[in-house]
Backbone as JSON, one array per atom type, in Angstrom:
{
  "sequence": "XXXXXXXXXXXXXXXXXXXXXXXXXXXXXXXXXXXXXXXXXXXXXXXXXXXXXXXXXXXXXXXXXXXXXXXXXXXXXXXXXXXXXXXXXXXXXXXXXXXXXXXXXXXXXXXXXXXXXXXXXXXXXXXXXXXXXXXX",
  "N": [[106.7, 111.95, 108.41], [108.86, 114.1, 106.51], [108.29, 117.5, 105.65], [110.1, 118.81, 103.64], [110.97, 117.06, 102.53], [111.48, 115.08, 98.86], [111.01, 112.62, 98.88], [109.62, 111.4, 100.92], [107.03, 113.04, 100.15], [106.76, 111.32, 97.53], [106.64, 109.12, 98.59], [104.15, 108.79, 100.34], [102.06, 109.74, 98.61], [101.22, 112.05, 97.71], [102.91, 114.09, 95.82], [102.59, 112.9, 92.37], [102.89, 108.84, 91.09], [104.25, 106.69, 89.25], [103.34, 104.25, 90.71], [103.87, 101.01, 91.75], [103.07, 99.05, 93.76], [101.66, 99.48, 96.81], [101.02, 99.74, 100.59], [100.32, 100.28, 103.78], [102.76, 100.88, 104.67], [105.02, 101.11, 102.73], [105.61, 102.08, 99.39], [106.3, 101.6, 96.33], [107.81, 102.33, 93.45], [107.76, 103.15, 90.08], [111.49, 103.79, 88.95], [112.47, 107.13, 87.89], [114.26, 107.75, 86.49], [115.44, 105.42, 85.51], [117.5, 102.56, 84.96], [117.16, 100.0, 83.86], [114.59, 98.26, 82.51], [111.23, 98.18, 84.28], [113.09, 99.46, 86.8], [113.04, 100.16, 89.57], [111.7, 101.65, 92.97], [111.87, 100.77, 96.38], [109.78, 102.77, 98.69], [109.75, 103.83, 102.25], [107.12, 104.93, 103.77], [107.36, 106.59, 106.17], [110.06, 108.91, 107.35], [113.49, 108.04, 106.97], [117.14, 109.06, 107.25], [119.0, 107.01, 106.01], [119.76, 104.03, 106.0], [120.74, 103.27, 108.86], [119.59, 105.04, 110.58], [116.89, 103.21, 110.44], [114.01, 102.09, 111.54], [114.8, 98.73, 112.98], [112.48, 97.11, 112.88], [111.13, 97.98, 110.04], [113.39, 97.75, 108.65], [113.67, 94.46, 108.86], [111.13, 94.46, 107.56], [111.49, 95.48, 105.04], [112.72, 94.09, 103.06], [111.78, 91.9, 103.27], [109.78, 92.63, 101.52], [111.39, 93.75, 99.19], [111.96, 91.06, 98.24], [109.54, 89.68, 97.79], [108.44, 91.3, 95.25], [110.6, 91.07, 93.6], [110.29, 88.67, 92.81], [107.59, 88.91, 91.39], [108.32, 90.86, 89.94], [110.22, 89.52, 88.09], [108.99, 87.37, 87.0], [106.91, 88.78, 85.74], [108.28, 90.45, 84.16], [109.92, 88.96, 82.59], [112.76, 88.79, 83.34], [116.7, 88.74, 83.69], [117.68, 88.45, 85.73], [118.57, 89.65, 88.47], [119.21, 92.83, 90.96], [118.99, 93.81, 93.82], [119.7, 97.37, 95.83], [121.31, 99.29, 98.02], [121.76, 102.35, 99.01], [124.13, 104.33, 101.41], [125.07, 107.31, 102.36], [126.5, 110.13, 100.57], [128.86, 109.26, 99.16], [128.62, 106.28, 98.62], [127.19, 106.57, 96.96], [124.6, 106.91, 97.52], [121.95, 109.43, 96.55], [119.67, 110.53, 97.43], [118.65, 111.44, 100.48], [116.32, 109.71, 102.18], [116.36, 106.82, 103.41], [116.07, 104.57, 100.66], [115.61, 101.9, 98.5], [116.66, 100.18, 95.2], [115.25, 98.39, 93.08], [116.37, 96.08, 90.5], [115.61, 94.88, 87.83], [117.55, 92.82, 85.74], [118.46, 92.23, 82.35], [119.91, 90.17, 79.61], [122.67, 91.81, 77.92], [121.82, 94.66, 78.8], [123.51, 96.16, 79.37], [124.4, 97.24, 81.73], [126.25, 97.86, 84.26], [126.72, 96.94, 87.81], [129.05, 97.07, 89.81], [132.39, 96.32, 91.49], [136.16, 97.09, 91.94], [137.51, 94.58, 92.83], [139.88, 94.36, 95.66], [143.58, 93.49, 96.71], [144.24, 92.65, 99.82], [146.23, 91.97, 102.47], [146.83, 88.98, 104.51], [147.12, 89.04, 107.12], [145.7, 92.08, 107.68], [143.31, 91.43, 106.86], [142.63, 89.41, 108.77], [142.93, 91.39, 111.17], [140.92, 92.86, 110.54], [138.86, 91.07, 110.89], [139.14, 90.03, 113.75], [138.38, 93.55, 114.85], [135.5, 93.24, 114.15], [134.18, 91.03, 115.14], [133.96, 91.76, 117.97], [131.6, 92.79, 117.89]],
  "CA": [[106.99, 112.51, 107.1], [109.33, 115.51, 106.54], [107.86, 118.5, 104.46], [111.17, 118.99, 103.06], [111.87, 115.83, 101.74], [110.81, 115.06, 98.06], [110.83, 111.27, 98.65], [108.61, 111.33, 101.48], [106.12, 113.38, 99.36], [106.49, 110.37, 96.56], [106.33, 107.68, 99.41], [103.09, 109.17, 100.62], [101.05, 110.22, 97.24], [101.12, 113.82, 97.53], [103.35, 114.09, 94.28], [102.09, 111.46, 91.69], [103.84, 108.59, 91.08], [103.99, 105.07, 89.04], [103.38, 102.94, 91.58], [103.11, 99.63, 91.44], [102.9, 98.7, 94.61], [101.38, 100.62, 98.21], [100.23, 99.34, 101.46], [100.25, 101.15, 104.89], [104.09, 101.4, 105.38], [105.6, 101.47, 101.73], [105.43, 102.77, 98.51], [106.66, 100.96, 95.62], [107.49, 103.13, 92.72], [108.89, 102.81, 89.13], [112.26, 105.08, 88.62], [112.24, 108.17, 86.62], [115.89, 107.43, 85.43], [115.37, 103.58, 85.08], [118.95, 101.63, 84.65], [116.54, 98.83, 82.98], [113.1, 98.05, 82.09], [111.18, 97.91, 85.4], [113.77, 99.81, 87.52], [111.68, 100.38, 91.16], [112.17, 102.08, 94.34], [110.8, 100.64, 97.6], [110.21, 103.62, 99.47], [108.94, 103.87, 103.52], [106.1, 106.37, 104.13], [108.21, 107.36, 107.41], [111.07, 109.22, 107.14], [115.04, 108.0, 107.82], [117.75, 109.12, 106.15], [119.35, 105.91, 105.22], [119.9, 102.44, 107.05], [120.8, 103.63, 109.92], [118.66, 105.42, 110.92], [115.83, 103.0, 109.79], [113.92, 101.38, 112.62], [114.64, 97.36, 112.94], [111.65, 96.0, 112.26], [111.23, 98.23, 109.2], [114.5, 97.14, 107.41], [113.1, 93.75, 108.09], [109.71, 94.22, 106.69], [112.22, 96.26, 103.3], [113.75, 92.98, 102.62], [110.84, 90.55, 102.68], [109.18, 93.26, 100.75], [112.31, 93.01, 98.2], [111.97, 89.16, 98.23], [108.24, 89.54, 97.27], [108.5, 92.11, 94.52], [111.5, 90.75, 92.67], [109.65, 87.21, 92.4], [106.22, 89.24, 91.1], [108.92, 90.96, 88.73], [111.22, 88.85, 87.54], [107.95, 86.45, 86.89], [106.06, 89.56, 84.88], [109.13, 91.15, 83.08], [110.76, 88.38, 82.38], [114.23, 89.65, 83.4], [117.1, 87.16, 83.16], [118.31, 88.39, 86.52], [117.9, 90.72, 89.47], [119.86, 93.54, 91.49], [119.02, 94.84, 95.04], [120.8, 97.79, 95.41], [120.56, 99.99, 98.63], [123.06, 103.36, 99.18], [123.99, 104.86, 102.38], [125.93, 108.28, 102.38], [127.04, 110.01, 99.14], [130.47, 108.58, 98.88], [128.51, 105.11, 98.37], [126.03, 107.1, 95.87], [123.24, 107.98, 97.93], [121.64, 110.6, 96.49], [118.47, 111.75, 98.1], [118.32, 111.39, 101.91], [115.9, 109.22, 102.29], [116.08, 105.93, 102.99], [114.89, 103.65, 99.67], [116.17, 100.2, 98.23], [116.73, 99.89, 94.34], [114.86, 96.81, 92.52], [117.19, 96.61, 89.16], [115.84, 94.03, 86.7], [118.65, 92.21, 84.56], [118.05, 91.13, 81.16], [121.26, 89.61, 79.05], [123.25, 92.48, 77.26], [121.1, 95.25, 79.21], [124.51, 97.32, 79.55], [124.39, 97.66, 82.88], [127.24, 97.24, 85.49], [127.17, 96.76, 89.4], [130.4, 96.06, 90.24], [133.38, 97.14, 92.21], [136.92, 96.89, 91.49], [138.49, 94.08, 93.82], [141.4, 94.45, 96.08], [144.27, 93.07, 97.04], [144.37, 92.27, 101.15], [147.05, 90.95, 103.19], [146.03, 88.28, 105.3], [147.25, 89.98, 108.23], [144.93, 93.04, 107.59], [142.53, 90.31, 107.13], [142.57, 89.29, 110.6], [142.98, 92.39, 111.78], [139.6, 93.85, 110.45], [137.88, 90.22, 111.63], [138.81, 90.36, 114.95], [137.6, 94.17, 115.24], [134.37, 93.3, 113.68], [133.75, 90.35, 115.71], [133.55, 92.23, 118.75], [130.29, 93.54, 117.77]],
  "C": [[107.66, 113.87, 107.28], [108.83, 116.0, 105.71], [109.22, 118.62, 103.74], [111.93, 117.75, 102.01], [111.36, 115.03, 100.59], [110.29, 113.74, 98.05], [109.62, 110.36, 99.98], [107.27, 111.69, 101.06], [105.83, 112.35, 98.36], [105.84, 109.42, 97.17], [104.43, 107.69, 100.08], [101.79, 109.92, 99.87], [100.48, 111.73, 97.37], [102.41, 114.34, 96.58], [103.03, 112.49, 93.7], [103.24, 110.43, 90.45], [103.67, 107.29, 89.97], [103.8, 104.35, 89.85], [102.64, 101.88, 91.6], [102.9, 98.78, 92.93], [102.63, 99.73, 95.73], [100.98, 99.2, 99.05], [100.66, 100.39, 102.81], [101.77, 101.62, 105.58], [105.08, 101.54, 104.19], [105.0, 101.78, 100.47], [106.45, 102.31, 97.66], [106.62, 101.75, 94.16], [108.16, 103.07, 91.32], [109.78, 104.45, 89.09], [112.0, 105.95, 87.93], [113.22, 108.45, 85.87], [116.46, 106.08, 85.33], [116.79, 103.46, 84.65], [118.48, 100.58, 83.61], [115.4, 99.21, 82.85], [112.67, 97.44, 83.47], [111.89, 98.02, 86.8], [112.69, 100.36, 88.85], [112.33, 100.68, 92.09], [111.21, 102.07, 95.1], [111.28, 102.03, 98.6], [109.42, 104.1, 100.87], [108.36, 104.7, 103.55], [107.22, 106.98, 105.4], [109.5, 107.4, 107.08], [112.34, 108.92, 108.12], [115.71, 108.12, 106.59], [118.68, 107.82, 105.44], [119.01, 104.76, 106.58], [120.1, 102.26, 108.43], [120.66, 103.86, 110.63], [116.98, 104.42, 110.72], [115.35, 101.94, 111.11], [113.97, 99.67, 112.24], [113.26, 96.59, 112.63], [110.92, 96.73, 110.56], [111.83, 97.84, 108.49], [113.81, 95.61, 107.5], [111.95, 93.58, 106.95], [110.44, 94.27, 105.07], [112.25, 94.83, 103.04], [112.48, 92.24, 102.67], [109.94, 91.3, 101.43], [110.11, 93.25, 99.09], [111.76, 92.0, 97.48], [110.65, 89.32, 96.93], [108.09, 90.4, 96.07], [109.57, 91.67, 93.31], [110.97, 89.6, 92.0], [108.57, 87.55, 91.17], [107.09, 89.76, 89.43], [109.56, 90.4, 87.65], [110.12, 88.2, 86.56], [107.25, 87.14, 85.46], [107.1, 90.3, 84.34], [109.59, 90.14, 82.22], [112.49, 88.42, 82.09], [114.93, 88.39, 83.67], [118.12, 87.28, 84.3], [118.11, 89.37, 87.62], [119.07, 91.43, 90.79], [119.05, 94.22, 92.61], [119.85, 95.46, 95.6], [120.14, 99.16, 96.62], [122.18, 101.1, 99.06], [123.4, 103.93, 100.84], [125.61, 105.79, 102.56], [126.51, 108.81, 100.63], [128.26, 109.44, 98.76], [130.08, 106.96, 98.38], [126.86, 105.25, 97.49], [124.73, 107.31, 96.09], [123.21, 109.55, 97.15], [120.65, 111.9, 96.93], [118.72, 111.21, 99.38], [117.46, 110.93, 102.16], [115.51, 107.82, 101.62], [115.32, 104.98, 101.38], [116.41, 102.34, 98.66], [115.45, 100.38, 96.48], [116.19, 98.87, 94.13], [115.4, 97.22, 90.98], [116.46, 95.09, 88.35], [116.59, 93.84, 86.2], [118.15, 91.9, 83.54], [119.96, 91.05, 80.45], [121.46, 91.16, 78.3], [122.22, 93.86, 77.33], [121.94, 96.44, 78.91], [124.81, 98.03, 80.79], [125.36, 97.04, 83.58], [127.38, 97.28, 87.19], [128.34, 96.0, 89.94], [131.01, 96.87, 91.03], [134.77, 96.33, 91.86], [137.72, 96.21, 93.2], [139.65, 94.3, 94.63], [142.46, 93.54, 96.6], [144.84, 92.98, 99.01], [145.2, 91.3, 101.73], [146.23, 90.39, 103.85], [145.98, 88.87, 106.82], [146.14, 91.08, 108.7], [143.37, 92.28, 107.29], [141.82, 90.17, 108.66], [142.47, 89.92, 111.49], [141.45, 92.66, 112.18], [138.43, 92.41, 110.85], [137.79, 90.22, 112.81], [138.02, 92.04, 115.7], [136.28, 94.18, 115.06], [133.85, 91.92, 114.61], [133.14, 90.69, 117.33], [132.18, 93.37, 118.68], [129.06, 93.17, 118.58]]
}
């Protein structure tokens, strides 16, 4: 845990929080600037600043933890659809530095948009950016 970091203080109940979910490695919390009804942030007791940093068998655990939380929600909101929604760096709207994974409820005509504006890709540049990414 960093002292410095407000979301480690949330993730670890030394500021008080909604949470609807805890167990020994996360912290499950409703937003405080909700997008919807039932907006939630899974957030790791141990501190990384995004994905990157986040040790491998952590990001798995995030994601089954996801899985299991959206089902429990979807089930008990009755939302008419569901957004996992995770940032890394401000340019891709991170805003706090530490690691945490959006749970967005949908309902029909919510007003909410996750999108991005498509582009136009030669095929060439295509191919390009598959073969460098294949060598991974």
């Amino acid at each position: 845990m960093r002292e410095d970091c407000i979301f480690c203080k949330l993730a670890n109940g030394i500021f008080p929080t909604n949470s609807i979910y805890e167990d020994e490695d996360f912290n499950v919390i409703l937003d405080l600037s909700p997008a919807t009804k039932g907006h939630a942030l899974i957030l790791p007791k141990e501190h990384a600043d995004n994905l990157y940093e986040l040790p491998d068998e952590m990001a798995g655990e995030v994601f089954k933890l996801a899985k299991k939380m959206a089902k429990v929600m979807t089930k008990k909101l009755g939302c008419d659809g569901f957004n996992i929604v995770q940032n890394n760096g401000t340019v891709a709207g991170q805003t706090v530095l530490h690691f945490h994974m959006h749970l967005i409820p949908r309902y029909e005509d919510d007003g909410q948009k996750i999108a991005w504006k498509p582009m136009e890709v030669p095929a060439e540049e295509l191919a390009a950016v598959k073969e460098l990414l294949k060598k991974v």
